[in-house]
C-alpha positions as CSV (number, residue, x, y, z in Angstrom):
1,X,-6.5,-61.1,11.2
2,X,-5.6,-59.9,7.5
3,X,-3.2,-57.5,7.0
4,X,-5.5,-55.0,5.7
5,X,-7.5,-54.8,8.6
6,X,-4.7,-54.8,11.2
7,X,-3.2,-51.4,9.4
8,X,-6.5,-50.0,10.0
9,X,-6.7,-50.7,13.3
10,X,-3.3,-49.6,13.6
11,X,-4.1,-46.1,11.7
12,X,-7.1,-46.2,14.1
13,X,-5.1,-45.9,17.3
14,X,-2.7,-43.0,15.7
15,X,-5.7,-41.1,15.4
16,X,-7.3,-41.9,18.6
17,X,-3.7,-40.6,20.3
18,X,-3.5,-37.6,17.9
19,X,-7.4,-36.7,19.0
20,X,-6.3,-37.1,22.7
21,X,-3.0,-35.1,22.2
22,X,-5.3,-31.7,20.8
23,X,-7.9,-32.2,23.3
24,X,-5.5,-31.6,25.8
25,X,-4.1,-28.6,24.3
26,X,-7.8,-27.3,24.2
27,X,-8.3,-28.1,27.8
28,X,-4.8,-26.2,28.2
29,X,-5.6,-23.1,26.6
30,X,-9.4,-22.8,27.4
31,X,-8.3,-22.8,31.0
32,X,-5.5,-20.0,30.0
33,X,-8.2,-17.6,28.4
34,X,-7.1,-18.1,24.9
35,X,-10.4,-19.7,23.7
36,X,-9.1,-18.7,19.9
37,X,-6.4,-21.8,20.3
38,X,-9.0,-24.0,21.8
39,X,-11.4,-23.8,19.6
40,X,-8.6,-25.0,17.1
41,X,-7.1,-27.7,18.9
42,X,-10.9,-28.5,19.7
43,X,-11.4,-28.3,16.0
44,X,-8.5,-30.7,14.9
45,X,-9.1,-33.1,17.8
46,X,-12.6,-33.7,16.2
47,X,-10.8,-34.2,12.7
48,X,-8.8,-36.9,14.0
49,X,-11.6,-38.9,15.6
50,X,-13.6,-38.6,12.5
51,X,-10.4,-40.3,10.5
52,X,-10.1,-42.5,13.7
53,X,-13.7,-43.5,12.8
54,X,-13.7,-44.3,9.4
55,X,-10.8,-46.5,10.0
56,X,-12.3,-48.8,12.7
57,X,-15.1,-48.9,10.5
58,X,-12.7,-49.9,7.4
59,X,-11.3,-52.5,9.6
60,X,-14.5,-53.6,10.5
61,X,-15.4,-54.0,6.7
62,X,-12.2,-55.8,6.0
63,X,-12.7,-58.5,9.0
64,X,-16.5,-59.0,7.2
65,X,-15.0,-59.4,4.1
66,X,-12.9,-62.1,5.5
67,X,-14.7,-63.7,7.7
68,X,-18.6,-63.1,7.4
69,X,-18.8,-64.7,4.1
70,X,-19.5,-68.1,3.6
C-alpha cells in the first residue's frame, strides 16, 4: 500500500474515533436535558465523519492511482 494512502486511512480512523467520542457526549447530555450541548456534540460528531469521509475516499483515490492503471 503507498504511503499516501495508508496516512489517509490512518487520518480516516482518527476521525471515525473522534465522531464516536462526540456522539457519546450527545447521547450523554440529551439524556441529561441539556439538548443545547447535544446538538453541539451532535454537530461536531457529523464534522468529523464528513473529514472521516473525504479521507477514505482520498485513500481510495490514492490506491486507484497506484494500482488501477495499467
Amino acid at each position: 500500500m503507498s504511503k499516501k494512502a495508508a496516512e489517509h486511512h490512518k487520518k480516516s480512523q482518527e476521525h471515525h474515533t473522534h465522531a464516536a467520542r462526540h456522539h457519546g457526549e450527545a447521547a450523554k447530555h440529551h439524556e441529561g436535558g441539556q439538548h443545547e450541548k447535544a446538538a453541539h456534540h451532535a454537530h461536531t460528531a457529523r464534522g468529523h465523519a464528513l473529514h472521516a469521509r473525504h479521507h477514505s475516499d482520498e485513500a481510495a483515490m490514492a490506491h486507484m492511482e497506484e494500482h488501477g492503471k495499467k
